[in-house]
N, C-alpha and C positions, 0 to 999 in steps of 0.2 A: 500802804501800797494797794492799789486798785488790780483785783485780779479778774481775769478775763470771764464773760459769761458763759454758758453752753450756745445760748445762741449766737452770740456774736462770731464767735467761735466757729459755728457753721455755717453763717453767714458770710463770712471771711474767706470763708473753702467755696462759696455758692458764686462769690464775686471774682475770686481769682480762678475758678471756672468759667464765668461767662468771658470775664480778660481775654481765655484761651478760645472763647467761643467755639466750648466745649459743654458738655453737661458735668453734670455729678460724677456720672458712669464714664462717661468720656474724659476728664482728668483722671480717675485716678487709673482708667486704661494703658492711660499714655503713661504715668507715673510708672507704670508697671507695677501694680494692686490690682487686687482682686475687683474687676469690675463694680461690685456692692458696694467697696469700701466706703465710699459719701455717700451713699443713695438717703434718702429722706424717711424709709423704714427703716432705716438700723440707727438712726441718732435714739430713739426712747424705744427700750424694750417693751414687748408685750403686756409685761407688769408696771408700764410708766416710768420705768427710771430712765435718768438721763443715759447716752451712752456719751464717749467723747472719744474723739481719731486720736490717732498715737498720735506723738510727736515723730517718729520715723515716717507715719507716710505724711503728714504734712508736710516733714523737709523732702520728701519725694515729690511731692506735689508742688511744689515752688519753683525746682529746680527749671530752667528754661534753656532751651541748646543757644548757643552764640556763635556767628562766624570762629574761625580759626583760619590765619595764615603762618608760616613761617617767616620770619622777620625779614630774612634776605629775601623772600621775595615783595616785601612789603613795597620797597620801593621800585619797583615795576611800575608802569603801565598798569592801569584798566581796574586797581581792585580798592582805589579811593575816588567817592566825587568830590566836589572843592570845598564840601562842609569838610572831610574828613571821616563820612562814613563808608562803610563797608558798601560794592559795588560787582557788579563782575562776576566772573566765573574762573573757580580756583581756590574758594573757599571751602574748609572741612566745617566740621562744626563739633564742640562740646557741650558738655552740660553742665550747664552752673546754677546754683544755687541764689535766689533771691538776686536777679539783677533786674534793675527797674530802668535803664535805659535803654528802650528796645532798639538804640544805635547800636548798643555797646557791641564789642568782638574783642576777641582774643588772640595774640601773635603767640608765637611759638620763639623764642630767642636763640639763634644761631651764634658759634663765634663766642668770643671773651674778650669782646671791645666794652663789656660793659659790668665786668666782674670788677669788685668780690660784689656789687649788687644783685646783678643776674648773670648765671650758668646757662652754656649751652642746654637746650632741654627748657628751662622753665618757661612757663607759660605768665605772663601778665594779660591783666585784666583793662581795656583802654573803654572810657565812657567820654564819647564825644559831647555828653548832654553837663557835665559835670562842670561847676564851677572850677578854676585853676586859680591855684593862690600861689605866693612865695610859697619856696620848699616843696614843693608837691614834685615829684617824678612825672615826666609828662613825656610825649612822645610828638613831635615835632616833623611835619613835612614843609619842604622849601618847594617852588617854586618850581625850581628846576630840577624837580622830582625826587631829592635825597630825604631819607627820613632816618630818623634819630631818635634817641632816647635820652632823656638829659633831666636834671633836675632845674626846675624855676626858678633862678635869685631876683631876676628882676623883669617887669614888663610896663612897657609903659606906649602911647601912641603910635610913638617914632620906632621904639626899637626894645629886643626879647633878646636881656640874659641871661644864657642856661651853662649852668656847672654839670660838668663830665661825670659820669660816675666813676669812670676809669682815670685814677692819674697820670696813667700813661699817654692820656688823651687831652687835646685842649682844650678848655674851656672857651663857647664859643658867642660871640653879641651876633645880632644878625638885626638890619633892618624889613620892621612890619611888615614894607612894601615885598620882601623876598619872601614871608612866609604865607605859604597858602591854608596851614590847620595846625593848631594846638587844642591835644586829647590828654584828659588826668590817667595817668592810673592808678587804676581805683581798688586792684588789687593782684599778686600775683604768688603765684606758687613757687617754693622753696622749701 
């Protein structure tokens, strides 16, 4: 197994600072670490040994805030463009860890149309940049503004079928031409 260097290492911390085009001192400010913590005098002590960042503040240092709306209001007006991403004003924002689609955002899930998957309260994770396959949970806007959450059974030019997660719920086919965005989710809390 090939294990990491010291420099790459902070190399890694150098480039996912300039991403935030921030410095050293400026990531791990925002992380909330001691301004020092990356600076480029504290990787080799004064006697030449290597130093190396925790692993806590590097998961601090990753983390990146994402839109956040509440589900029910997802389907409003004004807080998707027609790719399906985040748009508008109305949006909170959280902090997530290692997300790489800087589309992505987070709904807040209202309501028990979509239990025993997801609870009032959880929060999923929707990355508009994500490939969508069979089976993936994905989250669905039509046309004429409804937006859902459903799982992928099939998709193809003409037309997208998605299973319920609620059996109380039907399973629904919809033609292409009706939907305006399909987003994966890519993760969510429970």
């Amino acid at each position: 197994m090939a294990m990491l260097t010291h420099n790459q290492i902070w190399t890694a911390i150098d480039r996912l600072a300039a991403r935030a085009k921030l410095s050293p001192s400026g990531l791990a400010k925002k992380a909330g670490l001691d301004p020092t913590t990356f600076n480029k005098s504290k990787r080799v002590t004064p006697e030449g040994r290597q130093r190396w960042p925790s692993t806590e503040s590097v998961a601090k240092a990753a983390i990146q805030n994402v839109p956040l709306i509440g589900f029910a209001q997802a389907g409003a007006g004004g807080f998707f463009d027609d790719g399906g991403f985040p748009v508008g004003k109305g949006w909170d924002e959280i902090a997530f860890p290692a997300v790489t689609d800087e589309h992505a955002y987070a709904l807040e899930i209202s309501g028990d149309s979509m239990k025993p998957a997801y609870r009032a309260g959880d929060v999923i994770m929707v990355s508009p940049g994500a490939t969508v396959r069979k089976g993936d949970r994905v989250v669905v806007k039509t046309k004429d503004g409804e937006v859902m959450v459903k799982e992928l059974k099939r998709k193809t030019a003409k037309a997208i079928e998605l299973k319920s997660l609620n059996a109380e719920h039907r399973d629904r086919t919809l033609p292409m031409s009706d939907v305006l965005w399909v987003a994966r989710i890519v993760w969510a809390s429970q």
